[in-house]
Steps between C-alpha positions, in 0.01 A plus 500: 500500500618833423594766759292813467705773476684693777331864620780657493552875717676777482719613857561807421745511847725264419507546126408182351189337391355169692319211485212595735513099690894461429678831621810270482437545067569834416640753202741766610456807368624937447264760411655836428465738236234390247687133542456158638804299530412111580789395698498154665219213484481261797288182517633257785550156352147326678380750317622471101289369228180671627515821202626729824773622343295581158215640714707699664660648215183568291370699787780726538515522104137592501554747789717691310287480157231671734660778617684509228875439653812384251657189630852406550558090488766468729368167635603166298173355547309821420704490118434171448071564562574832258659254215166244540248840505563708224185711585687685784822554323382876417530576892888435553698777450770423222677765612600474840512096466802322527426195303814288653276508815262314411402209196243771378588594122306824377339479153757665211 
């Protein structure tokens, strides 16, 4: 059976976005200047193969297509879910993003 997916929430205080039931699952996060930068994704090992990690990610992604933030990759994980979800590849900002730091590849 599958699992339904995660509610995932944003804690504003300590910068990262949660899994409401699993605080343990979380995406690290910056917001400065018109900017998101997605820094560090952390679901404990009990815990993998449950979609956290791509929950968590689509909610921060879709945070920032709401109020309209540019997004820095720096996370590993977070590059690989931009590769696999073309659709929110006009939200990273080409600019400012390293792309050694993380597997996502912008469009040419």
């Amino acid at each position: 059976m599958p699992v339904p997916p995660a509610r995932v929430q944003r804690n504003v205080f300590a910068h990262r976005f949660e899994i409401a039931d699993e605080l343990s699952a979380f995406l690290a996060y910056d917001e400065a200047d018109g900017r998101i930068q997605l820094i560090h994704t952390e679901v404990p090992v009990d815990l993998r193969s449950r979609g956290y990690g791509s929950e968590l990610v689509r909610a921060a992604l879709e945070y920032a297509r709401e109020v309209h933030l540019r997004v820095e990759p720096l996370c590993p994980f977070v590059g690989t879910y931009l590769a696999r979800h073309p659709e929110y590849a006009s939200l990273v900002d080409h600019k400012r993003h390293d792309p050694r730091s993380s597997v996502f590849e912008p469009e040419r």
